[in-house]
C-alpha positions as CSV (number, residue, x, y, z in Angstrom):
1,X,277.5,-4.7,47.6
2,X,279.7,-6.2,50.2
3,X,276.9,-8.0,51.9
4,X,276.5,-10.1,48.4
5,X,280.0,-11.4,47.8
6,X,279.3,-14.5,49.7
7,X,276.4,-15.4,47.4
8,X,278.7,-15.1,44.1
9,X,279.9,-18.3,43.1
10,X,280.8,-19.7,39.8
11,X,276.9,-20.8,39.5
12,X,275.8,-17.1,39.1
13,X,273.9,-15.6,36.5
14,X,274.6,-11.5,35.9
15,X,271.3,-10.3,34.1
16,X,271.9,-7.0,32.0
17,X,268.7,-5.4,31.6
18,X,268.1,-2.1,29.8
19,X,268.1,0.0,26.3
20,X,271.2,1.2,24.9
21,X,269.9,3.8,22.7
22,X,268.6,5.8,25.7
23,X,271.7,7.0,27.6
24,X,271.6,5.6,31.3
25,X,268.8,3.2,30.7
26,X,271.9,0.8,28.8
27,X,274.0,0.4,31.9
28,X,273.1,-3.5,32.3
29,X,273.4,-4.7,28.9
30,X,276.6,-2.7,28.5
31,X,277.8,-3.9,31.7
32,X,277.2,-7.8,30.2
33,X,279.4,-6.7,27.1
34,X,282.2,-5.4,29.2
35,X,282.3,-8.4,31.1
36,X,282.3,-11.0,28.2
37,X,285.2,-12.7,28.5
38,X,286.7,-11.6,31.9
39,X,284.3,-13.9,34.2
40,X,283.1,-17.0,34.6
41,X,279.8,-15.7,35.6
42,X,276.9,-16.6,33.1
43,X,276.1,-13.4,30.9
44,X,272.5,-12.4,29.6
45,X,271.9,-9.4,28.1
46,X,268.1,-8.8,28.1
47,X,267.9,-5.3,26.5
48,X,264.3,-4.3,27.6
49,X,262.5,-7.7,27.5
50,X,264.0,-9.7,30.6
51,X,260.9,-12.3,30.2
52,X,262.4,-13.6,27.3
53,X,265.4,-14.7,28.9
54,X,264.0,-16.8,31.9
55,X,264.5,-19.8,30.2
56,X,268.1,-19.6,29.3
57,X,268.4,-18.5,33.1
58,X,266.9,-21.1,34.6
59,X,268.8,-23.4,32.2
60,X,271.8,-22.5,33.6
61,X,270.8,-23.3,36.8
62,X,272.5,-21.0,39.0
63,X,272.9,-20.2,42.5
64,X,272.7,-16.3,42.4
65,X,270.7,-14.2,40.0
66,X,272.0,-10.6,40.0
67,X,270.1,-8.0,37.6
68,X,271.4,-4.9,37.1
69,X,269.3,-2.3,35.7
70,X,268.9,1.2,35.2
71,X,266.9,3.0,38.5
72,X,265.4,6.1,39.7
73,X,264.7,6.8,43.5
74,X,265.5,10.1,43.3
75,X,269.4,9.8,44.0
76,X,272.5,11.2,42.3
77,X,273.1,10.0,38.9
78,X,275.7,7.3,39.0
79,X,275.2,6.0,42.4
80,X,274.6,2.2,42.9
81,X,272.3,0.5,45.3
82,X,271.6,-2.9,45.9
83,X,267.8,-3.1,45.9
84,X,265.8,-5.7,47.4
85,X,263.4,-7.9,45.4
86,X,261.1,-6.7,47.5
87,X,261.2,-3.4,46.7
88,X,259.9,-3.9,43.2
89,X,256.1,-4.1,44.4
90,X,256.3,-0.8,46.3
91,X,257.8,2.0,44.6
92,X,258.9,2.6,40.8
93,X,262.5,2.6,40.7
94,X,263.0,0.7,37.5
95,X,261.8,1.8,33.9
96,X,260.9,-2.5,33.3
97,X,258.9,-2.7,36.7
98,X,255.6,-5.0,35.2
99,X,258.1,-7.4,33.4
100,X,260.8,-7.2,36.4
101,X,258.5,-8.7,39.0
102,X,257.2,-11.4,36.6
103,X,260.6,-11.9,35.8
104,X,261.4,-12.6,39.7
105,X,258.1,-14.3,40.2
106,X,258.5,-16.8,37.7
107,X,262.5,-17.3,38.6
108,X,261.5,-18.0,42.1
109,X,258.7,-20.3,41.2
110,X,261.0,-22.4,39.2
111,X,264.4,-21.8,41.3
112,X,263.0,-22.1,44.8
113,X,266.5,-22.0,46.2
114,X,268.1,-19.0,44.5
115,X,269.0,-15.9,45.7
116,X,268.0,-13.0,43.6
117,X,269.8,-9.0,43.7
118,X,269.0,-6.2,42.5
119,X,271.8,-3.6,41.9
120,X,270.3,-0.5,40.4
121,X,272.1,2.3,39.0
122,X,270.5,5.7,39.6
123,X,270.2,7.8,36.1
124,X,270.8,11.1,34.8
125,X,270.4,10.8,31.1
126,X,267.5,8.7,29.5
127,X,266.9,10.6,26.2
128,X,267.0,8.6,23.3
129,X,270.3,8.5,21.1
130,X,271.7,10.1,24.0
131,X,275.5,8.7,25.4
132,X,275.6,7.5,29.1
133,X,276.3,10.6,31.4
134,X,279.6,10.2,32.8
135,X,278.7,9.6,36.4
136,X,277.0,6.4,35.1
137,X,280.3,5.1,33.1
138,X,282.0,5.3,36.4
139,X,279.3,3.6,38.3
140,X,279.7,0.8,35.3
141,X,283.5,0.9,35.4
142,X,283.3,0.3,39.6
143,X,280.7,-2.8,38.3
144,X,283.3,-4.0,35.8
145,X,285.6,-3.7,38.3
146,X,283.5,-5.3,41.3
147,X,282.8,-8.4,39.2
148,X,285.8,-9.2,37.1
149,X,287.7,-9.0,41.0
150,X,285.7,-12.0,42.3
């Protein structure tokens, strides 16, 4: 996540997208509530329907768009990867794929010049009414951390 620190700037948008009442799968939106307050970055918390938000986003005009969103290729629960946009159309990694690359397409179409991340957070735990696994609160505590340090 190194590599994207010289894209965050004030004009950046953190996109939180996920469902909080199936374990791992809330690790973006709860990562935009533990970060209200503590940044200057603008905040949207998606839950599962990040086509809803594209407006606000684009209102906001930022520089850097950064979703983070629950993922699965098949690594160890809890570890974080920053996945290219790219990426999206090729392999399954995220349980929102059909709205996450509208989501990007229509972004790009009407923010030619921003720069869009992906960090995805591998789960363990996606049962409904199910707590995040622990490995996946420290993966969101090292986000809190990485963000509110900038």
């Amino acid at each position: 996540m190194e590599n994207i620190k010289k894209y965050l700037k004030v004009k950046t948008a953190v996109v939180g997208i996920g469902n909080t009442f199936k374990g791992d799968d809330g690790v973006g939106p709860l990562l935009i509530s533990r970060l209200k307050g503590k940044t200057e970055f603008f905040l949207f918390d998606c839950g599962e329907v990040p086509e809803n938000y594209v407006q606000p986003i684009i209102e906001s005009a930022p520089e850097t768009v950064i979703i983070v969103d629950a993922s699965d290729w098949g690594g160890r629960p809890g570890e974080i990867r920053l996945i290219e946009k790219d990426e999206i159309k090729n392999f399954g990694f995220s349980t929102h794929n059909a709205s996450l690359r509208l989501f990007f397409e229509y972004l790009q179409k009407q923010l030619p010049s921003v720069n869009i991340f992906i960090i995805g957070v591998q789960t363990g735990i996606r049962q409904l009414m199910q707590p995040l696994s622990p490995e996946v609160d420290i993966a969101l505590n090292n986000l809190v951390g990485f963000f509110t340090e900038l």
